[in-house]
PyMOL CGO cylinders between C-alpha atoms (Angstrom):
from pymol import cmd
from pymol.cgo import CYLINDER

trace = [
    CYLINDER, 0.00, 0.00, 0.00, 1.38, 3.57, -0.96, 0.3, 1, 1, 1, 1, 1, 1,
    CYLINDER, 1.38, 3.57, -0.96, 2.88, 5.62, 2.19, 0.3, 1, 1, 1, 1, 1, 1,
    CYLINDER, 2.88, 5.62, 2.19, 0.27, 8.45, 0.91, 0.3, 1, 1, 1, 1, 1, 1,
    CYLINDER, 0.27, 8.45, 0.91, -2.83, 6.09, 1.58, 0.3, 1, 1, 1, 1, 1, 1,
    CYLINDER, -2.83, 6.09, 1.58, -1.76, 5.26, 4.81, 0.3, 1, 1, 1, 1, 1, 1,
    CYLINDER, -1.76, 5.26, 4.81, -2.19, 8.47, 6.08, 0.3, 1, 1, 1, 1, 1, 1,
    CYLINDER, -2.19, 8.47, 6.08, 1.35, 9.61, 6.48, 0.3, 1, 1, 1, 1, 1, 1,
    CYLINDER, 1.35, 9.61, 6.48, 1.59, 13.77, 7.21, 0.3, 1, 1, 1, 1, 1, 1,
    CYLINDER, 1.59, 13.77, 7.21, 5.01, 13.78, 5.40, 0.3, 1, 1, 1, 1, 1, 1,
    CYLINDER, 5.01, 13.78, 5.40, 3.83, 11.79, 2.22, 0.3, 1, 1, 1, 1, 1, 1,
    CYLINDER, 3.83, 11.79, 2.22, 2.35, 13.24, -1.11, 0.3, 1, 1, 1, 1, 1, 1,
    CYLINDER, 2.35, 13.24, -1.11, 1.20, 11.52, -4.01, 0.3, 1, 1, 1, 1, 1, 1,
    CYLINDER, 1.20, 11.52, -4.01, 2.12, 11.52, -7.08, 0.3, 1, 1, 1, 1, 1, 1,
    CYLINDER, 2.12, 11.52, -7.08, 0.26, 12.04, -10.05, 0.3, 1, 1, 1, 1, 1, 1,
    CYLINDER, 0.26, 12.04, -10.05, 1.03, 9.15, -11.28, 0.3, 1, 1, 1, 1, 1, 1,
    CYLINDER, 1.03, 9.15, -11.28, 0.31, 7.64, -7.81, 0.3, 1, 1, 1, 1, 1, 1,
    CYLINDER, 0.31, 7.64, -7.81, -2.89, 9.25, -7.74, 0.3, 1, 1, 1, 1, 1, 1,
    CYLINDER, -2.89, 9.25, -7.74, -4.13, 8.19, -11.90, 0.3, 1, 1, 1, 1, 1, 1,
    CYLINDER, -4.13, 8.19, -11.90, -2.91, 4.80, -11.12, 0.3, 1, 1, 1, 1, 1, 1,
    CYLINDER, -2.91, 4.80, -11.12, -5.37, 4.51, -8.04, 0.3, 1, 1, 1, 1, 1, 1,
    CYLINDER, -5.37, 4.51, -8.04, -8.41, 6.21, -10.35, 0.3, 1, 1, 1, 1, 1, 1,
    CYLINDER, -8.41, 6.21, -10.35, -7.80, 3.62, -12.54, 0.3, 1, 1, 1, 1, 1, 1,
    CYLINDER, -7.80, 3.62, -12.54, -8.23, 0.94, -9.85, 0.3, 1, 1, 1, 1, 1, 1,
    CYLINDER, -8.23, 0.94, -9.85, -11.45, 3.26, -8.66, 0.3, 1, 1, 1, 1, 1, 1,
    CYLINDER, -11.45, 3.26, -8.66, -12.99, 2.83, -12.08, 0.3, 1, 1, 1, 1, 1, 1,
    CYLINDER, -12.99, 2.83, -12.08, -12.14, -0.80, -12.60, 0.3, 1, 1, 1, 1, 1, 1,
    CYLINDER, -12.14, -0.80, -12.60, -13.66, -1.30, -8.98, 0.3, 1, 1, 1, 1, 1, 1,
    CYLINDER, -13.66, -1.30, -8.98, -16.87, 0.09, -9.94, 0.3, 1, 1, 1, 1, 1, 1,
    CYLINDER, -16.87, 0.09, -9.94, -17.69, -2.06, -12.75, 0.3, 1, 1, 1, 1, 1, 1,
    CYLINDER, -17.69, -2.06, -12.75, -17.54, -5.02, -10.24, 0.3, 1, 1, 1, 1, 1, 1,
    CYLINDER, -17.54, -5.02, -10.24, -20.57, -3.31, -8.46, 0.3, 1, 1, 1, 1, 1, 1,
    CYLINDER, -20.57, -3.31, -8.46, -24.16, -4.01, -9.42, 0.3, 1, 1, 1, 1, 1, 1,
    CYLINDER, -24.16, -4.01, -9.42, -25.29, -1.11, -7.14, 0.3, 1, 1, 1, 1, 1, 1,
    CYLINDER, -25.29, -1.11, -7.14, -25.59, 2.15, -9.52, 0.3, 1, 1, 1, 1, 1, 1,
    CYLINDER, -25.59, 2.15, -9.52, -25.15, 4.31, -6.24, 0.3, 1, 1, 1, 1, 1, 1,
    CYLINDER, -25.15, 4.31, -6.24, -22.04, 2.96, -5.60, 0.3, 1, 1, 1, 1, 1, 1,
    CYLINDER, -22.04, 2.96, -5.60, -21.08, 2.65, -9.07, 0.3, 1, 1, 1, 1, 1, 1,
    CYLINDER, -21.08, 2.65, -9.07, -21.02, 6.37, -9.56, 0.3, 1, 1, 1, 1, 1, 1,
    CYLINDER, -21.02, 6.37, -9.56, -19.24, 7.10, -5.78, 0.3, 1, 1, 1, 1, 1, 1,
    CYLINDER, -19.24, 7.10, -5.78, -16.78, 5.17, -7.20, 0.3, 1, 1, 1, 1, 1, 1,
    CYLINDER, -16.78, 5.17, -7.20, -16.49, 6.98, -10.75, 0.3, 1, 1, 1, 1, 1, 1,
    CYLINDER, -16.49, 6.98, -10.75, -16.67, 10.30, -9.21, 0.3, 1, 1, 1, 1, 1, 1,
    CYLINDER, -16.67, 10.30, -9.21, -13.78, 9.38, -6.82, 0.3, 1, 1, 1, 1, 1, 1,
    CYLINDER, -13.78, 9.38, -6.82, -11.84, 7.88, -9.54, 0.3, 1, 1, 1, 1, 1, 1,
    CYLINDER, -11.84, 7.88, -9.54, -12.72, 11.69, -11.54, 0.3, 1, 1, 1, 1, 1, 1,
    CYLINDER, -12.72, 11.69, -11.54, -11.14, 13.73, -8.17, 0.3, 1, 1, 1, 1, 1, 1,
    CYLINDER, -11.14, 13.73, -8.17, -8.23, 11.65, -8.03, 0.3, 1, 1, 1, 1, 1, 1,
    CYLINDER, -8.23, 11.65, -8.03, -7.61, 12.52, -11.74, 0.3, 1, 1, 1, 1, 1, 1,
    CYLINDER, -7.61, 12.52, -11.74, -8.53, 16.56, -11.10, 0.3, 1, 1, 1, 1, 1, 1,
    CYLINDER, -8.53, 16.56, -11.10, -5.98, 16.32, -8.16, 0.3, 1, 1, 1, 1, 1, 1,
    CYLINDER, -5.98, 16.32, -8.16, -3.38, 14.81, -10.51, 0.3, 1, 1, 1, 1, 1, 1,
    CYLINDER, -3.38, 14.81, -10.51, -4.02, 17.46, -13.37, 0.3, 1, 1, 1, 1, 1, 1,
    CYLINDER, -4.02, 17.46, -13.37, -3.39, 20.38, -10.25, 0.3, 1, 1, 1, 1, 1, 1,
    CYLINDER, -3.39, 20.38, -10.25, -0.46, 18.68, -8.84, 0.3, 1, 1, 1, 1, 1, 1,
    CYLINDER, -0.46, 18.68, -8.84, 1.23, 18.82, -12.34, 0.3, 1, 1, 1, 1, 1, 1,
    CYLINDER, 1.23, 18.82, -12.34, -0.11, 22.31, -13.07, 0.3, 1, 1, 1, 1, 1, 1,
    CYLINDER, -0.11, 22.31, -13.07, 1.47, 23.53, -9.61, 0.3, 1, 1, 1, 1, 1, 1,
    CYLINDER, 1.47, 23.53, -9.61, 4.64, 22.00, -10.61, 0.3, 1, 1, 1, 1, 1, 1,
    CYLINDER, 4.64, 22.00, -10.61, 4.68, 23.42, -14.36, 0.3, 1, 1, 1, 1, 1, 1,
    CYLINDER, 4.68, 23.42, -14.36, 4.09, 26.64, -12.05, 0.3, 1, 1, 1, 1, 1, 1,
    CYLINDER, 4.09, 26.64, -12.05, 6.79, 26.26, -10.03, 0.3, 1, 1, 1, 1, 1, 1,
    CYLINDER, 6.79, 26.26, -10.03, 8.99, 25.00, -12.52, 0.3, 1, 1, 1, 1, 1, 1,
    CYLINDER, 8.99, 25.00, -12.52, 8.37, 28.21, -14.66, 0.3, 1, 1, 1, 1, 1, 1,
    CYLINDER, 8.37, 28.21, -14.66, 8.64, 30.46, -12.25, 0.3, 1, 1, 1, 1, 1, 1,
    CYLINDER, 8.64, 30.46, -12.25, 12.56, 28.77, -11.13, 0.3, 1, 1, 1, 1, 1, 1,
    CYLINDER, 12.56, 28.77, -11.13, 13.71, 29.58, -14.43, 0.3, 1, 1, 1, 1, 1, 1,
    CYLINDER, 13.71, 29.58, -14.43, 12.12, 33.60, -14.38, 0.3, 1, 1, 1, 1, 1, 1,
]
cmd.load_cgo(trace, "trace")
């Protein structure tokens, strides 16, 4: 299990950490019968992949603003 998932303060995720698991999200919900839980499950797997689009925004950002 990822250090990030087990709750550890010092511990970010990547973005690849974080698409990997939304993959594993979405693949989980197609085991479900349960629509309700079928779209919890899609709509996690869609915030992991929003948190993975900022993390690599705020590092293009950063990275940018090293070389001004």
């Amino acid at each position: 299990m990822p250090a990030f998932l087990k709750g550890d303060p010092d511990v970010t995720a990547s973005p690849q950490d974080l698409r990997a698991l939304a993959v594993w999200y979405r693949e989980f919900a197609e085991r479900t019968q349960n629509p309700t839980i079928w779209e919890a499950r899609i709509r996690t797997a869609e915030e992991l992949e929003t948190n993975a689009q900022a993390l690599e925004s705020r590092a293009l950002q950063d990275a940018e603003g090293a070389l001004a």
